[in-house]
VEXGU-273350 format. One line per field, with one value per residue: x, z, y of N, C-alpha, C in turn; residue in three letters; residue number from 1. Coordinates in Angstrom, 2 decimals. Last residue first. Layout:
BEGIN
n.px X/...;
n.pz Z/...;
n.py Y/...;
ca.px X/...;
ca.pz Z/...;
ca.py Y/...;
c.px X/...;
c.pz Z/...;
c.py Y/...;
aa Ala/...;
i NUM/...;
This chain:
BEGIN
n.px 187.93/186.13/186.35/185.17/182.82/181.73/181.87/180.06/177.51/177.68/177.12/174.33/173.06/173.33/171.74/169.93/169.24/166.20/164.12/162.24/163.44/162.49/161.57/163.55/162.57/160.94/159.12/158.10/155.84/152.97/151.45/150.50/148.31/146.68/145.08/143.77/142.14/140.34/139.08/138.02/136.06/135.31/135.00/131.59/129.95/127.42/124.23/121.93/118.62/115.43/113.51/109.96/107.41/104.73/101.90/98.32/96.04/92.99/92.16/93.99/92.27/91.30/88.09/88.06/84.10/81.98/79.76/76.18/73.88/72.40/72.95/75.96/79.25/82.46/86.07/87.60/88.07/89.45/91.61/94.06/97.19/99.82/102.20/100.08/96.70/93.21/91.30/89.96/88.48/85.87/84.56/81.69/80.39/77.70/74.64/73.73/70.98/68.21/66.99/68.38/69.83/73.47/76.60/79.73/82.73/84.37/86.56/89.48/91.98/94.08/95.38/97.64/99.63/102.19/102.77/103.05/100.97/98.61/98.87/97.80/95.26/93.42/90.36/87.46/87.04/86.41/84.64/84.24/81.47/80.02/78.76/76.70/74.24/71.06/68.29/65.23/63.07/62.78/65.44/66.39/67.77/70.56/72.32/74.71/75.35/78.21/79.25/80.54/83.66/86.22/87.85/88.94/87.20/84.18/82.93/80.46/79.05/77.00/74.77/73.25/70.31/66.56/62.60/60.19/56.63/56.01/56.62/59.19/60.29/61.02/63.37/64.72/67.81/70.03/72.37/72.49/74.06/73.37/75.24/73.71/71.94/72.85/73.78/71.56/70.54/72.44/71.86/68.88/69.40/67.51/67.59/66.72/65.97/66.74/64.10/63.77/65.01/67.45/67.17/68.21/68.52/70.71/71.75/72.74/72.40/72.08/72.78/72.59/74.95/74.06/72.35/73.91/75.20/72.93/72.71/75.12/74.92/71.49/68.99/66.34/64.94/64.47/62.21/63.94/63.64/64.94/65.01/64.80/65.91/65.61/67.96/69.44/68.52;
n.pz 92.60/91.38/88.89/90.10/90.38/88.02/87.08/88.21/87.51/84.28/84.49/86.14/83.97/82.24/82.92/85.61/88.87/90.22/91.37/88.37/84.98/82.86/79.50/76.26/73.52/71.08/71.42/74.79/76.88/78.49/80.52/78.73/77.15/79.29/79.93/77.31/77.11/79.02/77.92/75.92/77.30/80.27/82.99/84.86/88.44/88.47/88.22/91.21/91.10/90.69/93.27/93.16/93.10/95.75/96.12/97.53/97.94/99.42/102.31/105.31/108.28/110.57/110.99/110.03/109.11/109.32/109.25/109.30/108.06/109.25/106.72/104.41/104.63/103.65/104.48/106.62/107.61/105.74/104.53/101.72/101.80/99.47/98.24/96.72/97.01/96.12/95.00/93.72/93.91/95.54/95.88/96.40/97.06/95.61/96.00/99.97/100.97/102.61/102.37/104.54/106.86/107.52/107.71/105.45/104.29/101.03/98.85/98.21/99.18/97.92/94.88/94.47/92.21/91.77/90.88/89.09/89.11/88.44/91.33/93.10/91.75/90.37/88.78/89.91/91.51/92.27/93.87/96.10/96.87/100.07/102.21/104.91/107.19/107.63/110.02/108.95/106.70/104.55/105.64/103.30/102.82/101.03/97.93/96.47/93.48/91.25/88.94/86.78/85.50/85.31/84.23/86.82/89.33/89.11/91.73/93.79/95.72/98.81/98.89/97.49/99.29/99.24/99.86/98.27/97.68/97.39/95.86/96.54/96.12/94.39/95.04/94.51/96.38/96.83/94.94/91.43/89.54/87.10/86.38/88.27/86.22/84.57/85.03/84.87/82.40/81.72/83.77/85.30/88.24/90.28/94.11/97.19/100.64/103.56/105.55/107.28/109.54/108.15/104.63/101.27/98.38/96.12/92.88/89.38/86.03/82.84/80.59/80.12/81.60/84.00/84.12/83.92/86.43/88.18/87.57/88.70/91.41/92.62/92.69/90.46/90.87/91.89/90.74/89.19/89.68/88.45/90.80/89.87/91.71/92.34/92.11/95.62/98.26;
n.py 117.05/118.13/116.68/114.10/114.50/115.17/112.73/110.94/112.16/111.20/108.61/108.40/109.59/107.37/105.27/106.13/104.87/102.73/103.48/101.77/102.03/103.81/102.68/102.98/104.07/102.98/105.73/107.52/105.64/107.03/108.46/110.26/108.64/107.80/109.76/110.14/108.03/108.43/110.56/109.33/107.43/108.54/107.12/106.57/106.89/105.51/106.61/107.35/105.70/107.78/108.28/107.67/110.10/111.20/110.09/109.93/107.09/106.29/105.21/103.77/103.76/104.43/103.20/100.10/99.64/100.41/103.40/103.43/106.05/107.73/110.28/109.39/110.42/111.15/110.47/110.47/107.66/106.64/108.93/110.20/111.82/113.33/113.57/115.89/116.49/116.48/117.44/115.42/112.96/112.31/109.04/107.36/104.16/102.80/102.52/102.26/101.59/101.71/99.45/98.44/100.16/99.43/99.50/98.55/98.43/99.30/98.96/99.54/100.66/102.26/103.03/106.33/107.71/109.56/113.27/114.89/117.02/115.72/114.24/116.09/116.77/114.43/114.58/112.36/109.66/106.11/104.29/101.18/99.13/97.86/94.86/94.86/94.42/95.84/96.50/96.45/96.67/94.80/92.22/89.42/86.75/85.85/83.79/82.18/80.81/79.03/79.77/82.25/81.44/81.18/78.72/77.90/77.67/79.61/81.05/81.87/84.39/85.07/86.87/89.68/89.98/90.33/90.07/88.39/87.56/84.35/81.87/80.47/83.56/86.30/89.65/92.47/92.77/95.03/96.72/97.14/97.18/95.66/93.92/92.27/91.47/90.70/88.16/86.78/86.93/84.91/82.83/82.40/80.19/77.45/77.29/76.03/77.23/76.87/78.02/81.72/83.46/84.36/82.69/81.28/80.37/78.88/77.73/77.19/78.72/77.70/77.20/74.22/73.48/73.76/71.78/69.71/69.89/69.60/66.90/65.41/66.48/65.95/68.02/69.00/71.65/74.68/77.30/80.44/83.89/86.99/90.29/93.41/96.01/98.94/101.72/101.97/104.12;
ca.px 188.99/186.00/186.28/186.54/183.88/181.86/182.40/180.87/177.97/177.53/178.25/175.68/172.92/173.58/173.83/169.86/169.64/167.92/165.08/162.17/163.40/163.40/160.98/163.28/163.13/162.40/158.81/159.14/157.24/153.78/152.32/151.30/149.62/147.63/145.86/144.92/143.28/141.45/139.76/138.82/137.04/134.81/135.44/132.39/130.85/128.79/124.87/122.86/119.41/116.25/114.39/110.84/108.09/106.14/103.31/99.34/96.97/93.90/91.56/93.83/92.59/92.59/88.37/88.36/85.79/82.23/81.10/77.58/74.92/72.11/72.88/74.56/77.91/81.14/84.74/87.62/87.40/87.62/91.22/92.72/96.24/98.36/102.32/101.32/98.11/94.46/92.33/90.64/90.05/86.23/85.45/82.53/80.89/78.80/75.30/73.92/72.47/69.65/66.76/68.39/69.01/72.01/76.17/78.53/81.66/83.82/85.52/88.46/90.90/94.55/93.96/97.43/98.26/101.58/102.95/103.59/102.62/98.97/98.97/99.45/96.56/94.11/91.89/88.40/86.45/87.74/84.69/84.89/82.96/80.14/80.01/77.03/75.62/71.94/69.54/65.96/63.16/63.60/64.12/66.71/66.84/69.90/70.95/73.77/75.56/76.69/78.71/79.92/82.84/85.99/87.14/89.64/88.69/84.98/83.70/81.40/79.27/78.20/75.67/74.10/71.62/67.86/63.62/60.88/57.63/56.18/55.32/57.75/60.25/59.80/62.78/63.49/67.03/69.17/73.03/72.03/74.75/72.77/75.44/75.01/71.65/72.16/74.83/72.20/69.48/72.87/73.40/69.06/68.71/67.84/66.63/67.61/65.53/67.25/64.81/63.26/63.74/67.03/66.76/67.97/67.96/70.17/71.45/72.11/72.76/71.48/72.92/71.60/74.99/74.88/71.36/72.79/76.02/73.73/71.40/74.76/76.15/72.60/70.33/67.91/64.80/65.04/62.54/62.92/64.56/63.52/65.30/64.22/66.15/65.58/67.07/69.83/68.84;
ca.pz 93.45/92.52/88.79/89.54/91.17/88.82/86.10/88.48/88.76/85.12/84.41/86.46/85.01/81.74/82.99/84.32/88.14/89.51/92.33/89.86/86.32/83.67/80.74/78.07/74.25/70.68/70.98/73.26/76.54/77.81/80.98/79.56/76.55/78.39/80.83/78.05/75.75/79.38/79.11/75.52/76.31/79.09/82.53/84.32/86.97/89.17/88.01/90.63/91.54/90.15/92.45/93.51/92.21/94.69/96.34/96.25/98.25/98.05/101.16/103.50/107.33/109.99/110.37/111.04/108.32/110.32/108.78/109.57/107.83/109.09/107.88/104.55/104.37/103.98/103.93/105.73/108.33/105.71/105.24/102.05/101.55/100.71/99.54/96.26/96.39/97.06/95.99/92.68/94.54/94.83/96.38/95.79/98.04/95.95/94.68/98.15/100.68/101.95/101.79/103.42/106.65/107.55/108.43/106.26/105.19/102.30/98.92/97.27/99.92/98.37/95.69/94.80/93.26/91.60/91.94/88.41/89.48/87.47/89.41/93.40/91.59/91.44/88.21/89.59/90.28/92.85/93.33/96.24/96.43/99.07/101.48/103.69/107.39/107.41/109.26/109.62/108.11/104.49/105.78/104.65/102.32/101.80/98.49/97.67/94.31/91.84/88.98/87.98/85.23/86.33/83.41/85.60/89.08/88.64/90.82/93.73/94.52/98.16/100.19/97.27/98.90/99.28/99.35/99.68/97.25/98.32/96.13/96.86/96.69/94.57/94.77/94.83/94.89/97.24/96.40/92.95/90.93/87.26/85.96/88.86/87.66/84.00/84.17/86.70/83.78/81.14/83.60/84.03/87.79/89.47/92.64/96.14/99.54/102.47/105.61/106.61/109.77/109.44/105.55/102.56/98.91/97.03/93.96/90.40/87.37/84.26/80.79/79.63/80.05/83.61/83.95/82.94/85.05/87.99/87.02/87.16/90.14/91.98/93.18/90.44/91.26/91.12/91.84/89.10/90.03/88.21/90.05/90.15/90.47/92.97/92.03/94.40/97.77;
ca.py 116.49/118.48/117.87/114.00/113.88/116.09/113.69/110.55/112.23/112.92/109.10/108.20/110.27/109.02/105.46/106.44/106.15/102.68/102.98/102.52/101.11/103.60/102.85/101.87/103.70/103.10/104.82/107.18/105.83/106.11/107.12/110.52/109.18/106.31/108.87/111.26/107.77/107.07/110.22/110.39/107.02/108.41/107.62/105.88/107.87/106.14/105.85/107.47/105.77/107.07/108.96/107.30/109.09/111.56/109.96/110.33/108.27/106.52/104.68/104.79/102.52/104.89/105.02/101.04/99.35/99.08/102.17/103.12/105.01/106.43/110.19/110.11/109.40/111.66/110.10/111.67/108.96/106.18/107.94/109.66/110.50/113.11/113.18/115.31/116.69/115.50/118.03/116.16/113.28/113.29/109.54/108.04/105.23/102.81/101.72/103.07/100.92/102.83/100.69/98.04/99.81/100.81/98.60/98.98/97.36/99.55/98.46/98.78/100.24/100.74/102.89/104.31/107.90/108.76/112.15/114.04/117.30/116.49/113.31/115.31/117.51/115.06/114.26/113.50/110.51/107.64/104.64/102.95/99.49/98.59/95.57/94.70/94.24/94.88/96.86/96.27/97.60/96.25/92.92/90.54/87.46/85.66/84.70/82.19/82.03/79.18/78.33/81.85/82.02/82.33/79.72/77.89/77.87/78.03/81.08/80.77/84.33/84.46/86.80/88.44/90.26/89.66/90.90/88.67/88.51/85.34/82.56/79.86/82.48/85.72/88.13/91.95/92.67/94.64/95.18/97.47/97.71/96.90/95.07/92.40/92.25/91.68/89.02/87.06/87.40/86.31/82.95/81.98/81.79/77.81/77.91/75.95/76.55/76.92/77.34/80.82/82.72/84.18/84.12/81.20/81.14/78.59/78.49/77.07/79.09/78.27/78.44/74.80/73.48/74.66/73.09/69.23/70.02/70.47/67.47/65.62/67.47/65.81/68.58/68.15/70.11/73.55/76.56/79.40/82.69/86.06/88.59/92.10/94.82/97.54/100.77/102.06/102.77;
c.px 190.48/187.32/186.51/187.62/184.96/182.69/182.55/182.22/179.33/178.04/178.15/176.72/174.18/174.02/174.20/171.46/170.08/168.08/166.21/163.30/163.61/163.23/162.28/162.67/162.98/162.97/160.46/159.10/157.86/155.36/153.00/151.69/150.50/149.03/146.69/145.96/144.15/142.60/141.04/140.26/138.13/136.15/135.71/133.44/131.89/129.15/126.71/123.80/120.56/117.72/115.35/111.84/109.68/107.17/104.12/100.88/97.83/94.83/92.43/93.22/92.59/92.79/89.84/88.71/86.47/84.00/81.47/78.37/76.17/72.78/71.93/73.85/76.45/80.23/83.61/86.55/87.16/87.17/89.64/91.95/94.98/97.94/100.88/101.62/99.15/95.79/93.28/91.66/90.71/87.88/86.02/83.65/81.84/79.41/76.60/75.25/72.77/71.21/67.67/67.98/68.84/71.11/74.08/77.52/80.56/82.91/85.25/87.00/89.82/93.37/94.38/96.14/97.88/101.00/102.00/103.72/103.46/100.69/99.76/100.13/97.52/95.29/92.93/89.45/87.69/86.67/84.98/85.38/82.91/81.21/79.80/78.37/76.14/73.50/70.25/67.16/64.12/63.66/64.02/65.14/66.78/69.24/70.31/73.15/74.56/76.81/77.65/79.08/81.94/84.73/86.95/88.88/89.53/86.55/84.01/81.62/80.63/78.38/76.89/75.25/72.09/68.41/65.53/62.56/58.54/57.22/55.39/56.12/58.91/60.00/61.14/63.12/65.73/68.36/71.72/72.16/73.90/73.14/74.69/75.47/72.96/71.68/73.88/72.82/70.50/71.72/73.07/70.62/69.11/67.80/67.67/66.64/66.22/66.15/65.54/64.54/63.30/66.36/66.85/67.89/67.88/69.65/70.70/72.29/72.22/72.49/71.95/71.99/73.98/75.07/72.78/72.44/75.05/74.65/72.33/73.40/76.02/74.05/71.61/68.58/65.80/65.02/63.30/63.46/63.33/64.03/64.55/64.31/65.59/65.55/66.96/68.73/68.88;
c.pz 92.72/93.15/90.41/89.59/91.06/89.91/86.85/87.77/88.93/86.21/84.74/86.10/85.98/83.17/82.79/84.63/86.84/89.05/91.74/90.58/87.63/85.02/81.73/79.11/75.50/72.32/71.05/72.86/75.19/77.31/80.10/80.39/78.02/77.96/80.20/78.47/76.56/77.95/79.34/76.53/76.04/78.00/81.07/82.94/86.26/87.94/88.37/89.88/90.69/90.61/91.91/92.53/92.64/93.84/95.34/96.89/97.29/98.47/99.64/102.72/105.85/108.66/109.84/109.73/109.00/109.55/109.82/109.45/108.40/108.89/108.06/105.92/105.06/103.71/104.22/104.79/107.58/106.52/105.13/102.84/101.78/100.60/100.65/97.84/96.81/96.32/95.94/93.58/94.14/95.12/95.35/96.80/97.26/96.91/95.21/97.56/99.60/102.32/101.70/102.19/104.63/106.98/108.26/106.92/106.04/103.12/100.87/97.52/98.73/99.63/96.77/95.49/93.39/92.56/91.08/89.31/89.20/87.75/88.77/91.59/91.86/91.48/89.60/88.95/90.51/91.58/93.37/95.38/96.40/98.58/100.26/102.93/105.65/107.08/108.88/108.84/108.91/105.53/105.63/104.38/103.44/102.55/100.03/97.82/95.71/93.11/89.92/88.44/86.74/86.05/84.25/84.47/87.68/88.50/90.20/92.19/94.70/97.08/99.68/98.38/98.23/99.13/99.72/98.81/98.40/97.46/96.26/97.09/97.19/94.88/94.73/94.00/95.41/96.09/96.77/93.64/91.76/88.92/86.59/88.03/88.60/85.52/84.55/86.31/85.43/82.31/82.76/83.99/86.37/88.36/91.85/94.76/98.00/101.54/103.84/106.27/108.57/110.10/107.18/103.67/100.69/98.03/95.02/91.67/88.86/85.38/81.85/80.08/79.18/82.02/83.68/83.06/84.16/87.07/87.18/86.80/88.75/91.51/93.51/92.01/91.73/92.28/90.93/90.12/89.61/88.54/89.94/90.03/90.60/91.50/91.83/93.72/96.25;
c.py 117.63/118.40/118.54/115.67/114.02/116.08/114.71/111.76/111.93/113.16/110.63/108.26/109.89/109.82/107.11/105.98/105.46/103.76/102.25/102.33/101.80/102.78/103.01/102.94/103.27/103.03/104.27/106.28/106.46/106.66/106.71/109.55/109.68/107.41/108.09/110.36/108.99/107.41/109.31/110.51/108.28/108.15/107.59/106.96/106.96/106.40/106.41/106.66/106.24/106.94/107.82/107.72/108.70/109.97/109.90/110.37/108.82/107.63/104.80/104.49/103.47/104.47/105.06/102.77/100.49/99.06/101.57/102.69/104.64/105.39/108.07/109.80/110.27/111.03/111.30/112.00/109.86/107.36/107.71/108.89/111.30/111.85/113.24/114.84/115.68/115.24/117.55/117.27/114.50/112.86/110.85/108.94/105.97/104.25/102.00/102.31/101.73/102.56/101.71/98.65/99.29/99.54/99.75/98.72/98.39/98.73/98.89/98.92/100.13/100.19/101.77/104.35/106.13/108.14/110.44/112.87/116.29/117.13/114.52/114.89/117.34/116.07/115.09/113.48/111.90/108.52/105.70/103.30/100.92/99.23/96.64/95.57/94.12/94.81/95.77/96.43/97.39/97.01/94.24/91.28/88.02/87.07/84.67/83.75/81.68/80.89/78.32/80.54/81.58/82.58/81.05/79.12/78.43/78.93/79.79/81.11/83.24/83.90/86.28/88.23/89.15/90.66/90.10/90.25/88.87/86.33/83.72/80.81/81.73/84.03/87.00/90.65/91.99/94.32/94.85/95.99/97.72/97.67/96.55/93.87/92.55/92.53/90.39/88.41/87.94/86.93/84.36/82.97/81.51/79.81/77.58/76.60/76.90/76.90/77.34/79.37/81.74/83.36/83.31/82.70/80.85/80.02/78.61/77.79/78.38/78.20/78.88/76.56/74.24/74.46/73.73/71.27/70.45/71.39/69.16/66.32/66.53/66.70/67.68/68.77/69.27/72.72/75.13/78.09/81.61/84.81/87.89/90.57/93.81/97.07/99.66/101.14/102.78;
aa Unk/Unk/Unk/Unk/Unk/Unk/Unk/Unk/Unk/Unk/Unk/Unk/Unk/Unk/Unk/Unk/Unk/Unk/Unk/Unk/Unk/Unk/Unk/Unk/Unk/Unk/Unk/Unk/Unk/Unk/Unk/Unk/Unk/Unk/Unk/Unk/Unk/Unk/Unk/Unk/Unk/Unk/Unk/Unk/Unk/Unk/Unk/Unk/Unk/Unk/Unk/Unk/Unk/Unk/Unk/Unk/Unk/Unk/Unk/Unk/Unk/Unk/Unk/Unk/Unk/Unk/Unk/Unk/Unk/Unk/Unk/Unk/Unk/Unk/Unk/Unk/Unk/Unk/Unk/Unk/Unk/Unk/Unk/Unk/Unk/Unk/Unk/Unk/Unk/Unk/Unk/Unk/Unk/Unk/Unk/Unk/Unk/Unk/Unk/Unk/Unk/Unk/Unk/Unk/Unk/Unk/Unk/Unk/Unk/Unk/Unk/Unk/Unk/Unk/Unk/Unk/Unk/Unk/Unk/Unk/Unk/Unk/Unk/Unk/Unk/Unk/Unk/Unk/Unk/Unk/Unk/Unk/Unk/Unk/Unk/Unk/Unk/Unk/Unk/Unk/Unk/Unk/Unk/Unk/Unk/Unk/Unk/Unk/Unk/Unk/Unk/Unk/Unk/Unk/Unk/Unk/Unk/Unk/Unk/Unk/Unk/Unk/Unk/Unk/Unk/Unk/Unk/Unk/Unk/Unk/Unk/Unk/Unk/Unk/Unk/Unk/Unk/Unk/Unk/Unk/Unk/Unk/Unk/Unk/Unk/Unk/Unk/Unk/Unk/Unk/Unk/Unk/Unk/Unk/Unk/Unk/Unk/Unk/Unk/Unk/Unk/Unk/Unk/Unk/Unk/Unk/Unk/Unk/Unk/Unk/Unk/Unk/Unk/Unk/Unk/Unk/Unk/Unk/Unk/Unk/Unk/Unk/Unk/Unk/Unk/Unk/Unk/Unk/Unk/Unk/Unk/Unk/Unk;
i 233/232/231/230/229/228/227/226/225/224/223/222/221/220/219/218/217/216/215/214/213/212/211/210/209/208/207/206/205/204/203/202/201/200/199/198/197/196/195/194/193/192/191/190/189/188/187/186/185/184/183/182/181/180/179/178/177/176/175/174/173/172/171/170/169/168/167/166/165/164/163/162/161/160/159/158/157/156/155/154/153/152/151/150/149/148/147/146/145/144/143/142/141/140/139/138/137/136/135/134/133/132/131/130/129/128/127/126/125/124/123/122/121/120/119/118/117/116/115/114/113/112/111/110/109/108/107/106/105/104/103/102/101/100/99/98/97/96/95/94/93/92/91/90/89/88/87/86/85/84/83/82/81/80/79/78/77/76/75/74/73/72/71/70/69/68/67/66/65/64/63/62/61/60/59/58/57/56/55/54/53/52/51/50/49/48/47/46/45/44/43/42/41/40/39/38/37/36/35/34/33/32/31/30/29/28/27/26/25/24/23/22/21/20/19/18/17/16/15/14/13/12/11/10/9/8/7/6/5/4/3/2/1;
């Protein structure tokens, strides 16, 4: 398990959205704690304190509710639409002997050799669903890529976990793959200026004189004929 972190929650009062407002101005965090067996109960956390446990990656944190040292997850982080900052979160408190149902992200490492050929490599699984004991949730699920050539993937099956742990996210499903670079389409052949100035001179005329009209003989040509006629007779 990744080390425990301790949150410092304080019990709140207000639960108005103007006593709400009132603690988000003050740089708190409201929130609500709830377990299996126990009933909601709402805290206030202090906004850089939360910052500071979310940095520290571990998914199990050691709490103190009405007293009691219990242990949690973060079950659900609410966003404000506009800023993105965090407005509130839910906590719900698990046991370290029993197993619990939780998400961990998938962190790539290496430099792959599909890349270094010039493929380009796609993550397209983020994050894993497991299912072990709370004590051994680990900070994340690495992924070496530094094999994985040109036209490979990566499935959840391919993975390696430590004994205890089960994935709940189906085995086919790619985690990162590599793939050759789409070929730029052919441009058609456009005939280059030099070109077209050939084609022009050998269609054109003497300057000065007439094109001959298709399917008429030249006068030249008809008096000739008519010169031989004559000669014949």
């Amino acid at each position: 398990m990744a080390n425990e972190f301790k949150l410092e929650l304080d019990k709140r009062d207000g639960l108005g959205s103007k006593a709400v407002k009132s603690l988000r101005n003050e740089g708190k965090i409201p929130g609500v704690f709830y377990s299996a067996d126990t009933d909601a109960t709402p805290f206030i956390i202090d906004r850089r304190h939360l910052h500071d446990a979310l940095q520290s990656q571990s998914h199990v944190y050691a709490v103190s509710v009405g007293g009691k040292k219990l242990h949690a997850i973060l079950k659900e982080i609410q966003y404000h639409p506009v800023s993105d900052e965090i407005i509130h979160l839910d906590l719900f408190g698990v046991s370290l002997t029993d197993k619990i149902t939780i998400s961990v992200p998938i962190i790539l490492s290496g430099e792959s050799i599909g890349v270094n050929e010039g493929g380009i490599m796609s993550q397209s699984l983020m994050e894993l669903e497991i299912q072990c004991l709370a004590t051994e949730v680990p900070d994340a699920v690495h992924v070496d890529v530094t094999e994985l050539g040109m036209n490979e993937a990566r499935h959840v099956n391919d993975l390696e976990f430590a004994d205890g742990i089960e994935v709940l996210t189906p085995e086919d499903m790619t985690v990162v793959s590599v793939t050759a670079p789409k070929e730029e389409a052919l441009e058609p052949d456009i005939p280059v200026e030099e070109d077209l100035e050939l084609e022009g001179e050998e269609g054109e005329v003497a300057e000065g004189e007439e094109a001959p009209v298709e399917g008429e003989e030249s006068a030249e040509e008809s008096t000739g004929d008519k010169k031989e006629e004559g000669t014949s007779e």
